[in-house]
C-alpha positions, 0 to 999 in steps of 0.5 A: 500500500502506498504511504503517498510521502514524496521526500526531496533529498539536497546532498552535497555529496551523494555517492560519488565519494564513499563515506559514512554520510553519503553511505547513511543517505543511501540506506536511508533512500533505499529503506524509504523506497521499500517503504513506498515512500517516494524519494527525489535526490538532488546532488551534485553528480561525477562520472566516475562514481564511488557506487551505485546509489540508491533511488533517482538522482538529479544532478545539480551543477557543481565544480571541485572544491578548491584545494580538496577536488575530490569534493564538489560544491553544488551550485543553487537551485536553477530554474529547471531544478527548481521546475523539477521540484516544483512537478515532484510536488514533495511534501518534505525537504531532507537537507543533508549540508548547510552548503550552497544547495542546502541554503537554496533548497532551504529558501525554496522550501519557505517559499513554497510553504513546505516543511525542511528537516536536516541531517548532521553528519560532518562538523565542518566548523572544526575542519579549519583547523587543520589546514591553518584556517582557525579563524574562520571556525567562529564564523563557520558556527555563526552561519551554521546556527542560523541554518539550522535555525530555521529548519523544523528538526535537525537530527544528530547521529549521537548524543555526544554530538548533540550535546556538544553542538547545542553548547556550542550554539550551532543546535536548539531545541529542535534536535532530535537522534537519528543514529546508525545501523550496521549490517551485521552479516556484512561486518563479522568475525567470520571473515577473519582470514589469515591467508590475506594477511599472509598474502599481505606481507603480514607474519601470524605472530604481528598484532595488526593495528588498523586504520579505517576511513578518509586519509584526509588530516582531520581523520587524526593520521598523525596521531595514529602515524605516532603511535605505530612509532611508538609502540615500533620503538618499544619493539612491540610486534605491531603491523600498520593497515590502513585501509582507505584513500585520500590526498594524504595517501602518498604522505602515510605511504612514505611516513609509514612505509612498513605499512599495508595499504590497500587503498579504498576497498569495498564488499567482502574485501572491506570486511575481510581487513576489519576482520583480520585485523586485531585493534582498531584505532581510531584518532579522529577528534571530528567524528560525528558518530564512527561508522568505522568504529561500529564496523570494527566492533561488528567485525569482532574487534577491540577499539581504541578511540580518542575520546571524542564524539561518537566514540564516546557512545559506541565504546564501552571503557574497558569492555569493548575497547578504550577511551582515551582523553587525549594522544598525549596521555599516558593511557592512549600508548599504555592500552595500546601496549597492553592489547597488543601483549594480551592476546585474550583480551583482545578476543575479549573485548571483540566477542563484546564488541560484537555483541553490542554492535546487535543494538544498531539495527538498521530498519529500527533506526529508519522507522524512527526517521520516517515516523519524525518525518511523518510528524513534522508532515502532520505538524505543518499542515496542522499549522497551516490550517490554523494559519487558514483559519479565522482569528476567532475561530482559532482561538475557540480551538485553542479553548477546546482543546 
């Protein structure tokens, strides 16, 4: 039976580049279609794409970010996409970035007296840093609150990000959580397989300490990069893997060169290294949720994270893995140390891990979307009624009620 909502998704970034936003988008249009809910995608587009996308995409005019051309800025909404909208006739806007398309469609849908919603997946504002820009980041937030302002709901990923967002003021009181799935058949310990490390250069004796994500700065590759070193120093028998691409990939090639680096892999292959590895780092200070470390602990492996947004819910101290405050302290290298030399609880805190990981079911998590999704629907046009209705008659109902 048809739901007849029809969703118009704005996104800067929909599957040309492979990362946990755009990933997030994905499975979230494909479990809306299968919903019989009707999804329009507006994004910039590459003729080279990352994968497959789910649901019909429109393209929107673009060019590559300055600096960063594997991303691209989409241009506002023209008269032809805006035509196209307007003929879809959608009952919602979902902005996924306070980006030029995200203002544009965001002025479009007041104009059209259609409620907008937003997803947060990347915290732009602390980006700056890391490329000698910090200046910018007061602004960056300024722009930011004042996007999110103005739409109905904004969700969040993890209550960590939420709090931090709010205290920061970019969030108010119209934040909601629309956290993250993993598909556990996909992300298992079954795909643990020694003859891959071995084809990798990697003995059976080495503790495999993996990276997973973006090589970009801001993904913490330095913080990992030091503590490889460390730990190399002490004579401890620790492999590097890094699984991933990006613009910092030569300079962690040659700063790390005793490395495995497979470059983007996807499938069977993704899982097969998150599997055979046996701790997963994750350094990052940016991250808005951690896909990469849920998949880790599906995989049935123990984490140690820098204490920071989205690690902080997916890790449980001392259970699955470690937090730590900063790289500086003296417990980010010394429960490093310790995994490495203790084999059992490594396996461990990977069987819990796993067993965690069961809390994030993808069709619980949309379904909770797609009933906010349905309220804010409801709200509006009970707002607009109100609007519609004579003063005293609204006030009659006001009493009524």
């Amino acid at each position: 039976m048809s739901s007849n909502l029809r969703i118009a998704l704005f996104s800067g970034n929909y599957n040309y580049q492979a990362d946990g936003a755009n990933k997030a988008l994905n499975k979230l249009v494909a479990f809306l279609e299968s919903r019989a809910v009707e999804v329009r995608v507006f994004s910039p587009t590459s003729p080279h794409a990352a994968f497959e996308a789910a649901g019909q995409i429109t393209s929107v005019p673009s060019i590559p970010l300055p600096g960063r051309g594997e991303y691209r800025v989409g241009f506002s909404l023209n008269k032809n996409l805006r035509q196209q909208i307007k003929s879809f006739n959608p009952q919602l806007f979902h902005l996924s970035a306070p980006d030029i398309l995200g203002h544009s469609a965001l002025n479009f849908s007041k104009a059209l007296g259609i409620p907008a919603i937003a997803s947060f997946h990347t915290r732009f504002d602390t980006y700056f840093k890391y490329y000698k820009l910090g200046w910018v980041e007061p602004y960056c937030r300024k722009k930011m609150a004042q996007f999110y302002e103005r739409c109905a709901q904004v969700y969040v990923p993890s209550h960590s990000i939420g709090r931090v967002l709010q205290d920061d003021g970019i969030l108010g009181s119209n934040m909601r959580i629309w956290s993250r799935g993993i598909e556990r058949h996909k992300f298992s310990p079954k795909f643990r397989d020694m003859d891959w490390r071995r084809k990798n250069g990697i003995e059976d004796s080495d503790v495999v300490l993996s990276f997973v994500g973006r090589l970009v700065r801001e993904k913490g590759l330095d913080v990992y990069a030091d503590l490889i070193d460390s730990l190399t120093a002490r004579g401890l028998p620790v492999k590097p893997l890094i699984v991933g691409d990006g613009p910092e990939f030569e300079k962690m090639k040659t700063r790390l060169p005793h490395a495995v680096m497979t470059g983007h892999v996807s499938g069977e292959d993704l899982s097969r290294a998150y599997a055979s590895s046996d701790i997963f780092i994750n350094p990052s200070l940016t991250e808005t949720f951690g896909n990469v470390t849920l998949e880790a602990m599906a995989s049935g492996v123990p984490t140690i994270c820098l204490n920071a947004t989205g690690s902080v819910d997916l890790v449980d101290h001392g259970i699955t893995g470690w937090l730590a405050n900063s790289d500086k302290e003296p417990a980010w290298i010394e429960k490093t140390i310790g995994l490495v030399k203790d084999k059992d609880a490594r396996i461990q805190m990977g069987r819990m891990g796993r067993l965690k990981s069961a809390d994030y079911d993808w069709n619980t998590i949309m379904q909770g979307l797609l009933d906010d999704y349905r309220q804010v629907i409801s709200q509006s046009r009970a707002y607009q009624f109100e609007e519609n209705t004579p003063l005293n008659n609204r006030t009659l109902s006001a009493h009524a009620s």
